[in-house]
C-alpha positions as CSV (number, residue, x, y, z in Angstrom):
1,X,-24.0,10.9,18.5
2,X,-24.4,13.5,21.3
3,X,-21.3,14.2,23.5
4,X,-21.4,16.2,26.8
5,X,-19.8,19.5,26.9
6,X,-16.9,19.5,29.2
7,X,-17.2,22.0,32.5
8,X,-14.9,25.3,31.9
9,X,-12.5,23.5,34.5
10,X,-12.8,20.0,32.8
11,X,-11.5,21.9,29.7
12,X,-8.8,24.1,31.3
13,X,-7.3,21.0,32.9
14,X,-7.3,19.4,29.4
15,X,-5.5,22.2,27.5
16,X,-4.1,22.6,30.2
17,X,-2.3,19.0,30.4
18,X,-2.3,19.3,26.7
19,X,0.1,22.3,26.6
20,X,2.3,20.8,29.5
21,X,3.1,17.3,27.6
22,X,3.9,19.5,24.3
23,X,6.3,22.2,25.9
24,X,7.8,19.6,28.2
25,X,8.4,17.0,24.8
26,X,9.2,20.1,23.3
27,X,12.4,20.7,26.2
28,X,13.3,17.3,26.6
29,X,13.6,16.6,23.1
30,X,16.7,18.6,23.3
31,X,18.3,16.3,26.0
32,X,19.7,12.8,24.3
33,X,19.3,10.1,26.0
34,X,21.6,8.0,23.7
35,X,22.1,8.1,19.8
36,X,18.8,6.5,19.8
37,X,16.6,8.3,21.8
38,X,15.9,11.5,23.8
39,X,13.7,12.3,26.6
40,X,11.0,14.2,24.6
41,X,10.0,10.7,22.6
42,X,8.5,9.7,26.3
43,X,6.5,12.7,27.4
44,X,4.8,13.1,24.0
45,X,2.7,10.0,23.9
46,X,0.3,11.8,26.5
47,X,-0.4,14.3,23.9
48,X,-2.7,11.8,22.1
49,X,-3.9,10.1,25.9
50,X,-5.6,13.4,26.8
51,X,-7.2,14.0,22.7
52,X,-8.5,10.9,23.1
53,X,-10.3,11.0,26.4
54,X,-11.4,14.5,25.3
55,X,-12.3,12.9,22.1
56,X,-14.6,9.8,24.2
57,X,-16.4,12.2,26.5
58,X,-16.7,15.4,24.8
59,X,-16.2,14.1,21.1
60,X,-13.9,15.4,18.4
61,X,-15.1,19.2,18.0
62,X,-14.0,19.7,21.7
63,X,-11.1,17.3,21.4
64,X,-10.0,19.5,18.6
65,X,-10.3,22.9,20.6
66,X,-8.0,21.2,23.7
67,X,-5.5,20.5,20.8
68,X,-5.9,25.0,20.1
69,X,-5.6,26.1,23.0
70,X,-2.4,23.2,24.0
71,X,-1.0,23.9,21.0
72,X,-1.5,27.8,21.5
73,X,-0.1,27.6,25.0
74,X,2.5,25.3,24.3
75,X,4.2,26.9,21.0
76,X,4.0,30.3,22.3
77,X,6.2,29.1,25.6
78,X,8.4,26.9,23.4
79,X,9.2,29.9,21.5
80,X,10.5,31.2,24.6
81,X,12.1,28.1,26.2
82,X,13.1,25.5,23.1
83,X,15.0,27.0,20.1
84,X,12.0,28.5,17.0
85,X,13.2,25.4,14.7
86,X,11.9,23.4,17.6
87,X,8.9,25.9,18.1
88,X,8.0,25.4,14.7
89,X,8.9,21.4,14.0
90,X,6.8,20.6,17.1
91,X,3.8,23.2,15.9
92,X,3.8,21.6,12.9
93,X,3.9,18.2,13.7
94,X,1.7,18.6,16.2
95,X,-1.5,20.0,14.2
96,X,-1.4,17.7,11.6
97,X,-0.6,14.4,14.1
98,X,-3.7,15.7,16.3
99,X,-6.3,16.1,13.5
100,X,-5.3,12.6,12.6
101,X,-5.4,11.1,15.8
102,X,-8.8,13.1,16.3
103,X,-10.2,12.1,12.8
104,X,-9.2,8.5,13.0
105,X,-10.2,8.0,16.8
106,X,-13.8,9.4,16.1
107,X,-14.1,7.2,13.0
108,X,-13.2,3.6,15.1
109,X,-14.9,4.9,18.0
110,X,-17.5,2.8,17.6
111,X,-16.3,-1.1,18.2
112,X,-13.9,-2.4,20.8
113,X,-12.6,0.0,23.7
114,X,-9.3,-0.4,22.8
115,X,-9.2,-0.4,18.8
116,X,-9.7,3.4,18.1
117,X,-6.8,4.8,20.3
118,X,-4.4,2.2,19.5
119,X,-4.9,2.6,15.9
120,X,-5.6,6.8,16.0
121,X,-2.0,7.1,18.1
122,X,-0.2,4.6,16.3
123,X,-1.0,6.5,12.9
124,X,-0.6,9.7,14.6
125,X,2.6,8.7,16.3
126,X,3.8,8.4,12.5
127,X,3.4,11.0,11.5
128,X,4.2,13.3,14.1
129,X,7.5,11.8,14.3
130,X,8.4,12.4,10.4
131,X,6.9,15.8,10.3
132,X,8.8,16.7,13.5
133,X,11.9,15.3,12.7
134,X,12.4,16.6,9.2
135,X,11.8,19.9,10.0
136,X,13.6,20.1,13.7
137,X,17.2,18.5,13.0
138,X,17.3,18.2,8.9
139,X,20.7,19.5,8.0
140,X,22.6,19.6,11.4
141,X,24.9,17.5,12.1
142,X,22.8,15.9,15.4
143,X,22.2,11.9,15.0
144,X,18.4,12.4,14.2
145,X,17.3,9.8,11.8
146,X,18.3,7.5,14.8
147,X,17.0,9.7,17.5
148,X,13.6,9.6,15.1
149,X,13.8,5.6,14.9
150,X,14.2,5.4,18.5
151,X,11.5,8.2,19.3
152,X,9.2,6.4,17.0
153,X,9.9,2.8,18.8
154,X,8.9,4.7,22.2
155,X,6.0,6.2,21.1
156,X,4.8,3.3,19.1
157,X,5.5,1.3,22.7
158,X,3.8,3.9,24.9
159,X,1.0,4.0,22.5
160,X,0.2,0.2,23.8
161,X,0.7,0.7,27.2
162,X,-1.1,4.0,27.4
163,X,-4.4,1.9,26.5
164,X,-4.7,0.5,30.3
165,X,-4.8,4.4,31.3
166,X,-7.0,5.2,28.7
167,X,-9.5,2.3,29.9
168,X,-9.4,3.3,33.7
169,X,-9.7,7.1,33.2
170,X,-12.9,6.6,30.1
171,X,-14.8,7.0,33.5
172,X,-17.3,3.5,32.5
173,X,-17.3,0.0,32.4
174,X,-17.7,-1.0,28.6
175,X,-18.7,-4.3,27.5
176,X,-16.4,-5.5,25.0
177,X,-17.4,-4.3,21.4
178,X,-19.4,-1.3,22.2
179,X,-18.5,2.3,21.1
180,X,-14.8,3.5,22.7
């Protein structure tokens, strides 16, 4: 399948956005909402909204170099901004959440418009949230097996309602069963 190669500023707003929705998660995260929930669980779920309009457009090589350069950006200000077990959870997490969502999106791509990013950020969602919670709050004394229910439930929810923005900004009409 051949993909387009994004314009320098098609790709800068990308990483760009990319490294914006991982160092503000990466802020918020700190700020509880309740015992359930904090503010990061509802920024994050536009990580996997941008890697997978990259991923339809540009297809999954430059889907994975926005995810570099966000993740570059955004760890190296969280270093500065969030505390480093933060820094680190959030690197982590997100690395091995955006090579699945990336991986799994470019596999289903082909079928209904909506069945490859609901089922690449669901998975991704997953995993991002046990990877980033283990290794953020394990050991302190911080409600955070109930802050990572509750920031799973969000994302798992904002991973369904992010599919009407995903089909108004793929940028074509698709008839129903062609590729996503």
């Amino acid at each position: 399948m051949r993909f387009t190669m994004p314009t320098r500023t098609q790709f800068a707003v990308a990483a760009l956005a990319m490294a914006g929705v991982v160092l503000a998660s990466n802020i918020l995260v700190q700020f509880p909402i309740n015992d359930w929930l904090t503010w990061g669980a509802i920024t994050y779920p536009a990580a996997f909204l941008v890697s997978e309009l990259v991923n339809r457009r540009h297809g999954p090589i430059q889907a994975r170099r926005v995810a570099w350069v966000g993740f570059a950006v955004a760890v190296a200000a969280s270093l500065v901004l969030a505390p480093a077990r933060i820094a680190v959870a959030s690197g982590t997490a997100f690395l091995l959440s955006q090579w699945l969502d990336i991986g799994v999106f470019d596999r289903l791509r082909h079928g209904s418009w909506w069945r490859a990013p609901l089922v690449a950020t669901l998975l991704a969602a997953m995993l991002d949230t046990a990877v980033f919670w283990s290794i953020a709050f394990a050991g302190t004394s911080d409600p955070w097996i109930t802050w990572a229910l509750g920031d799973l439930a969000v994302k798992l929810a904002l991973g369904v309602a992010l599919l009407l923005p995903f089909r108004l900004l793929m940028g074509q009409r698709l008839a129903g069963g062609t590729s996503a």
